[in-house]
C-alpha positions in Angstrom: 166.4 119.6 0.6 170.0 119.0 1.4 170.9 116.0 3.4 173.8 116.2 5.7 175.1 114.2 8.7 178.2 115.5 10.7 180.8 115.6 8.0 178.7 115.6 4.8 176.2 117.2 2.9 174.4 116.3 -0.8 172.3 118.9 -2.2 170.8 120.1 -5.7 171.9 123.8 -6.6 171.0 125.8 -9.0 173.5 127.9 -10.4 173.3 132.0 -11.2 176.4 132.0 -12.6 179.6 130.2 -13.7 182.9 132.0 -14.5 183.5 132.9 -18.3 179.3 131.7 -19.0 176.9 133.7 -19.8 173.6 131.9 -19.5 173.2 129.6 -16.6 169.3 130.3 -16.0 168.9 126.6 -16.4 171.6 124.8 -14.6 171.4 122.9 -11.5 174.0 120.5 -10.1 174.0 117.8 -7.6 177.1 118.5 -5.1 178.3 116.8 -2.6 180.4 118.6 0.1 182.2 116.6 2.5 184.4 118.4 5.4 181.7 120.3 6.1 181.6 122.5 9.4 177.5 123.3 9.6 174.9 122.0 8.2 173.0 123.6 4.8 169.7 125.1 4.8 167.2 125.9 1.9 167.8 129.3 0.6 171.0 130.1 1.0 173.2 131.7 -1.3 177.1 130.4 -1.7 179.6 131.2 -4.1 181.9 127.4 -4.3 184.6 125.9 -6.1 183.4 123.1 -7.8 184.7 119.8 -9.6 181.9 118.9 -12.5 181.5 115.3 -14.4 178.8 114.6 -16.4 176.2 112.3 -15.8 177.1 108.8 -17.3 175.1 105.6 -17.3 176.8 102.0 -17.6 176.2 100.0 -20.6 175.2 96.7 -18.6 171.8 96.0 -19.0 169.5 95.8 -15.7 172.3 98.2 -13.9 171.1 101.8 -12.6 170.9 104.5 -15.6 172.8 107.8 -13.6 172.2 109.2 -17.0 168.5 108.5 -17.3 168.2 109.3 -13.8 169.9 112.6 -14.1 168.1 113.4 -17.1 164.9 113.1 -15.5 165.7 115.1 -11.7 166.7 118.2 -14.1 170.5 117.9 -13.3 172.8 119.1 -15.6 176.0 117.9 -13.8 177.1 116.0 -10.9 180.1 116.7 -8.6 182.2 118.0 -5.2 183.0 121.3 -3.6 186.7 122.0 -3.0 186.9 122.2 1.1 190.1 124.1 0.2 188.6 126.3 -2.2 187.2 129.9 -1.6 183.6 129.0 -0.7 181.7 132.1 0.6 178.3 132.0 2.4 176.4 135.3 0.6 173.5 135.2 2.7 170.0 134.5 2.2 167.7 134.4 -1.0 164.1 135.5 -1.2 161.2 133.0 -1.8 162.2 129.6 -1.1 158.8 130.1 1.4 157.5 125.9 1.6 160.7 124.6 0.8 162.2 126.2 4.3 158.9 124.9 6.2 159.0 121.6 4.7 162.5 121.9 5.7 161.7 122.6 9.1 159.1 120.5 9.7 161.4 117.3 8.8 163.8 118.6 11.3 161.2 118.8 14.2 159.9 115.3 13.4 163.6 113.8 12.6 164.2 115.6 16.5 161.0 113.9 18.0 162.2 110.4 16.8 165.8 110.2 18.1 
């Protein structure tokens, strides 16, 4: 589920397609897209200009592994959306069923606890 305040919002995507690949099937990225007018919602469908890094851990021992912890959350890449870029809302995407009532349902109880 995305999580977004007023001006930010960090979310998981997973990509259909990246200019000049040919299989993405697999990819998903954890963006984070500040500058943000509304909030996101589960199962929608953007085209956005991104800026990729790989994950990387640090060497130091004890310290958090964002390597490791990529590797295990499924996430190929971790990075920002250009606010200046062309990022188009497409519109809705079938299925994403639970995920939208889960979604909803933390929004009613986040609403009742304010």
């Amino acid at each position: 589920l995305p999580q977004c305040d007023s001006q930010h919002c960090s979310f998981n995507l997973k990509v259909e397609s990246v200019v000049g690949e040919k299989d993405c099937r697999r990819i998903t990225v954890h963006l984070s897209w500040f500058g943000l007018m509304k909030p996101l919602h589960v199962g929608e469908r953007w085209q956005l200009v991104v800026r990729l890094k790989s994950p990387r851990g640090t060497l130091n021992p004890g310290a958090f592994d964002a390597e490791a912890w990529s590797w295990q959350h499924h996430l190929s890449a971790r990075g920002s959306v250009n606010p200046r870029g062309d990022n188009r809302y497409l519109g809705e995407v079938k299925g994403y069923r639970l995920p939208k009532i889960r979604e909803r349902l933390i929004s009613a109880s986040r609403e009742l606890l304010k």
